[in-house]
N, C-alpha and C positions, 0 to 999 in steps of 0.2 A: 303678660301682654308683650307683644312685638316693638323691639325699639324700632322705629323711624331710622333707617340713614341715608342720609346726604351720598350722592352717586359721586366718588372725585371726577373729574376730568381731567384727563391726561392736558396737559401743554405742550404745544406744536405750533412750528412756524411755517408756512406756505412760500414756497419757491417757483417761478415760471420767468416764462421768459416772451418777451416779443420777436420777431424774426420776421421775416418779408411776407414768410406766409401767414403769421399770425398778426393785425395788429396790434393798439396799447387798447383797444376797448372790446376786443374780442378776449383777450389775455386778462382784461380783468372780471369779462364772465366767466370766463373758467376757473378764474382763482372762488369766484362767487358758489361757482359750483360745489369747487373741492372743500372749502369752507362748508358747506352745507352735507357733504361727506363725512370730513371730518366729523361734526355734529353728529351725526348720525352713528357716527362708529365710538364715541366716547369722547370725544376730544375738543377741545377747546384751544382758539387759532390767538396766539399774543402778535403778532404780526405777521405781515407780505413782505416780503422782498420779491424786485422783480429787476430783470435785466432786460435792456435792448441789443443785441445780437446778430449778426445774419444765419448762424444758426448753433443752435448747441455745442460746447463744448466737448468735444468725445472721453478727455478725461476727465472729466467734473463738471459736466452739465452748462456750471456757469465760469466764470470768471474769476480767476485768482481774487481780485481785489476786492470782488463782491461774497466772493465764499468769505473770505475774512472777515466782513461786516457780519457775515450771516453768524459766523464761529463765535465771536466777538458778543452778541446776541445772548445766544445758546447759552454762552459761560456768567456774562451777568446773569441773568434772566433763573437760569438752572431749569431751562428748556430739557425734555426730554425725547421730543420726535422732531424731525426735518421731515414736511413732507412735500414733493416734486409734484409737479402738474402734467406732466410727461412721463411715460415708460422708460427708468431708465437699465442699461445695460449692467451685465454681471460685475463689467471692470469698471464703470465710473459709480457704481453703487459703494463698491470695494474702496477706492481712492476718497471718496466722499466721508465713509465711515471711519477713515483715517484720519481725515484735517477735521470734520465736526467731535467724533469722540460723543455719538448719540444714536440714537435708532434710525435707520435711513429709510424712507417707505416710498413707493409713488406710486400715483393714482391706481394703475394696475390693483397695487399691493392692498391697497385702502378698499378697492372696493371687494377685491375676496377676501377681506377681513369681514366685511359689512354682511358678505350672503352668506359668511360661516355663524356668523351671527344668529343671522336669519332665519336660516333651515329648519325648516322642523321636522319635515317627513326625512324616511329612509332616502325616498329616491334624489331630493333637494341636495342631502347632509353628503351622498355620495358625489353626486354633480360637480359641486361644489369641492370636494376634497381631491377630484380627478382635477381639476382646473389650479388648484393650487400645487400641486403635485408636480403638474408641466409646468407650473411657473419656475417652482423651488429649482428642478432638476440642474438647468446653465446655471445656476447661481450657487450650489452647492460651495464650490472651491471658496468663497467668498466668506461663507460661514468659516470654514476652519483657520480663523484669524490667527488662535495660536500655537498651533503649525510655523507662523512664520519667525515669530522667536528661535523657532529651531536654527542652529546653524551646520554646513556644512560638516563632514566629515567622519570621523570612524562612529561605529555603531547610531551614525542619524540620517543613516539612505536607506529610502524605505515605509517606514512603519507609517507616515503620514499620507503619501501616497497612497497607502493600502487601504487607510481608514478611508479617504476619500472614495475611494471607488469599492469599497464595501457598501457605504451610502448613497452612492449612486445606484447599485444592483438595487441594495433595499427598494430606490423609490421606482425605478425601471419597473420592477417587479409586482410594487404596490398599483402602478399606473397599470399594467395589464390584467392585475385582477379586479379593480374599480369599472375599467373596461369591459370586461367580463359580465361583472354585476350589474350594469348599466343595461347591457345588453340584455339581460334573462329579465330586468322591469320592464323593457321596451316593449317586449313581446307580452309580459302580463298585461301593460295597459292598452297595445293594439288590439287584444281580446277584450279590454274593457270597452274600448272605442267600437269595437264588430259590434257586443252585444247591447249599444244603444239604438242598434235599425237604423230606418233610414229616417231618423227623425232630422228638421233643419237644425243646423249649428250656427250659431254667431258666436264670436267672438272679440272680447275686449282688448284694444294694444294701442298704445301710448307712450309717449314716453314717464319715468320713472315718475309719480307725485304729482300727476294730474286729476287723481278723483275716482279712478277704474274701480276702484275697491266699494269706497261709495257709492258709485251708481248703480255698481253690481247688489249693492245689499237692499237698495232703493228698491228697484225693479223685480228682485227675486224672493224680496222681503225675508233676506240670512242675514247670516251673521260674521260675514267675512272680516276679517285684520283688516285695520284701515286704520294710520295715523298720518299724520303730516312729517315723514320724515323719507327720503329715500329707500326703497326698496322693501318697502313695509310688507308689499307680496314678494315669493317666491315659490313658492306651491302653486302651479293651476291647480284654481279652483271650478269646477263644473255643476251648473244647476239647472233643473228641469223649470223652467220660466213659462207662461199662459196670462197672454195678451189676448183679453175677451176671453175667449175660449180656446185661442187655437197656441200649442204646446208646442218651444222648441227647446233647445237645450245653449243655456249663456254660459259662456268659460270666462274667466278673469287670469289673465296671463301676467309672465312677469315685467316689467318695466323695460323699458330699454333707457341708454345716456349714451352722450359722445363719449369717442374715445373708448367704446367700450373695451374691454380683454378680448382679444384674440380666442384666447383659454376658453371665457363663459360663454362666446355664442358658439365653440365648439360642443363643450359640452354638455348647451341646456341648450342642442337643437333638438334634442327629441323632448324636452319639454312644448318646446316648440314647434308638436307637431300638430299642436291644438289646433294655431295658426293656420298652418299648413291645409291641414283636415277642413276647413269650416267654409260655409257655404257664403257668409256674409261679415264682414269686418265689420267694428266701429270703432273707429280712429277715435279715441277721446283726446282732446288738446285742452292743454289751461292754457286759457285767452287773458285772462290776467298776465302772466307772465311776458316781462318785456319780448323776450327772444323766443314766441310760441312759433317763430316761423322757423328760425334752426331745429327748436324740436323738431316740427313735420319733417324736414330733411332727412333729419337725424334716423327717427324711424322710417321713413318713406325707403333710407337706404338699405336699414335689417331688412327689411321686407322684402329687398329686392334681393340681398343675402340668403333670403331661404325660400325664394323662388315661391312669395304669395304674394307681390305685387299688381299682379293682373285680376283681382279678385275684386267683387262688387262692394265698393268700401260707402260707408256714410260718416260725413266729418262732423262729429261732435263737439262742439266748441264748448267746454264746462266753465264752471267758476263765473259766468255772468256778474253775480253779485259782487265780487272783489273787483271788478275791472275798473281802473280807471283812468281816463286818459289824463295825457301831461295837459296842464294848464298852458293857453297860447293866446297871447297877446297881440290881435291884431294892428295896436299902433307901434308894437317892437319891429322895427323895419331893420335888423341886425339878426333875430333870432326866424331862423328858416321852417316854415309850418315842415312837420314829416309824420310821418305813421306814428310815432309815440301821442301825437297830436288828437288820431279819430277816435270818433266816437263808436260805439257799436253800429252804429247805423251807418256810419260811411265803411266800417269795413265790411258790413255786409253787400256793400255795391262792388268792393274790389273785386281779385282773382275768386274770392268763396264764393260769389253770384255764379260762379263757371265751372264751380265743380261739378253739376247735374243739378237737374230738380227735385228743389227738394234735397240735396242732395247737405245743405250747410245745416245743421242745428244749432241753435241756441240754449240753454240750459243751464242751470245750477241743481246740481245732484244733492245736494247738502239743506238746498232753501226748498229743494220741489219746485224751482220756477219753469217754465214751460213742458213740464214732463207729459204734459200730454198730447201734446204735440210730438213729443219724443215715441209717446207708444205707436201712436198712430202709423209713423213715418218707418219704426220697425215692424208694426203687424202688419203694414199693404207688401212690404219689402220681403220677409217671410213664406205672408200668404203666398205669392209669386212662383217663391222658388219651390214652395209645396203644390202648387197645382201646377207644374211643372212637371213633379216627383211623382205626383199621384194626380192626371188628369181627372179621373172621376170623384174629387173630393172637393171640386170647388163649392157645389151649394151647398155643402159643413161649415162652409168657413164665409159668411156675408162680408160686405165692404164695411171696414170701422166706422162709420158714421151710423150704420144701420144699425149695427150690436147697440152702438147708445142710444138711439131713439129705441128701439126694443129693451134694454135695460130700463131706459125711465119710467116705460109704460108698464 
């Protein structure tokens, strides 16, 4: 029999900062974020430290006085990770690793930890190793820390230097045959994409732990990965989906976050070419989630990144069931009613009344609450672009209301 073990968790302490452009309550969503990262990658947060600034420190992020608290910490505590909320440089990661005397990581790094994790196919694990690869490269010098015990003079000029830039060829060399290989999957899967016809495509995009996964397994009745942690997909996944009768094809794409790597939406834009390729969006958003409206931004913005913003999106508002708004005390004449305040029903009066007709869903992928409503609003939306595609196919495909009075009878 199989013993049971307990998963340890790494100990990590979280570092950010406020600055002009950041406030104190935007700076504590993102430490919210990276906390929920961290989780996701192993690790378990004993505290924040957070600094106000007008802007990051070039040699050490933060602050003498406050690195010291942070050090100070580390060495009670026998912390093993410091992790930054910011991408930081090859020379303050260097300087940093020197006064903590612990693993130095930031968000960048935390999150191609999370998709090496993740990977499971060939084309994922490669994506992924191309994008760590560029990260490593400027940072190389930084690793050969001890190199620097070396001291000048007869027989020690040289041999350090050499190693360095043997390591560098190494991954120069790695990064153009990962390139290579990427390249020779691109081409096997645009012959996979040729050989689906001209059937319609939608596609799922969201931000990271919105539910995509679940609706997808709801609606195509699979069996897609789906947990409640970050970046649970990374694989598109593609399925042949039939609303009534009429067949298109649903992909489950990967997540998007702020602050994403530079790196990953380099090199998972041809995973991204799902996206790209598909004839209808469906923006999924958790409406639970305080800050669902930075999400939208957040993705609103990749999308404009890979040139699929102009495309016929329908906004899915998931998670119904968790929402709940802040309790607001009408006789509190100190505390100001604001959006944490509405109800479902007041915010579907706001801007989502104005997205199109039709155009806002409501739903919990997970309860089955309004999903019928949901098939509806994609089979008229489908139907459309298919009798579009194939003028003489419309009286194949009747108006959904009709399929169910013909079903019932």
């Amino acid at each position: 029999m199989l013993e049971k073990k307990d998963i340890e968790l790494e100990s990590a302490v979280l570092i950010g900062v406020v600055t002009r452009d950041q406030d104190e309550d935007k700076a504590k969503e993102y430490l919210d974020e990276l906390e929920f990262l961290t989780f996701t990658a192993g690790g378990e947060v004993k505290k924040r430290f957070m600094q106000k600034m007008d802007m990051p420190n070039p040699k050490t992020f933060i602050g003498t006085g406050k690195m010291e608290d942070v050090r100070q910490f580390i060495e009670d505590n026998n912390i093993g990770t410091a992790i930054f909320d910011d991408e930081l440089s090859s020379a303050q990661e260097r300087n940093i690793s020197k006064i903590l005397n612990c693993k130095v990581l930031d968000r960048t790094n935390l999150i191609l930890d999370i998709f090496a994790q993740r990977a499971q196919t060939s084309y994922a694990r490669t994506q992924v190793e191309l994008a760590q690869c560029e990260y490593l490269l400027p940072r190389l010098k930084g690793m050969w820390t001890h190199l620097e015990r070396q001291k000048g003079g007869i027989g020690m000029r040289g041999p350090g230097e050499t190693e360095i830039e043997t390591d560098r060829r190494i991954v120069r060399d790695r990064i153009s045959l990962l390139k290579a290989k990427i390249k020779t999957i691109d081409k096997q899967m645009s012959v996979q994409r040729g050989n689906r016809g001209k059937m319609v495509r939608v596609a799922l995009v969201g931000y990271t732990n919105v539910g995509k996964s679940t609706l997808m397994n709801t609606v195509s009745k699979s069996a897609v990965f789906a947990e409640n942690k970050l970046f649970a997909t990374l694989d598109t996944t593609v399925r042949k989906v039939v609303i009534q009768n009429l067949p298109f094809l649903l992909s489950d794409t990967v997540g998007f976050i702020r602050k994403l790597p530079t790196q990953l939406v380099e090199s998972f834009k041809s995973t991204l070419d799902e996206v790209r390729e598909a004839d209808l969006l469906l923006h999924v958003v958790d409406i639970s989630h305080p800050n669902f409206e930075d999400h939208i931004a957040s993705v609103n913005k990749i999308l404009g990144e890979i040139h699929s913003s102009d495309k016929p999106t329908i906004m899915v508002f998931n998670k119904i069931d968790a929402y709940k708004a802040k309790p607001y005390d009408e006789t509190d004449l100190i505390v100001e009613r604001t959006e944490a305040h509405y109800s479902l029903a007041e915010w579907k009066k706001t801007w989502m009344n104005r997205v199109g007709e039709n155009n806002a869903l409501f739903i919990s992928a997970l309860n089955k609450q309004n999903l019928e409503d949901f098939k509806k609003r994609v089979y008229d939306e489908v139907r459309d672009i298919h009798i579009t595609r194939f003028p003489y196919n419309h009286f194949l495909y009747p108006d959904y209301d009709y399929n169910n009075m013909a079903n019932e009878k």
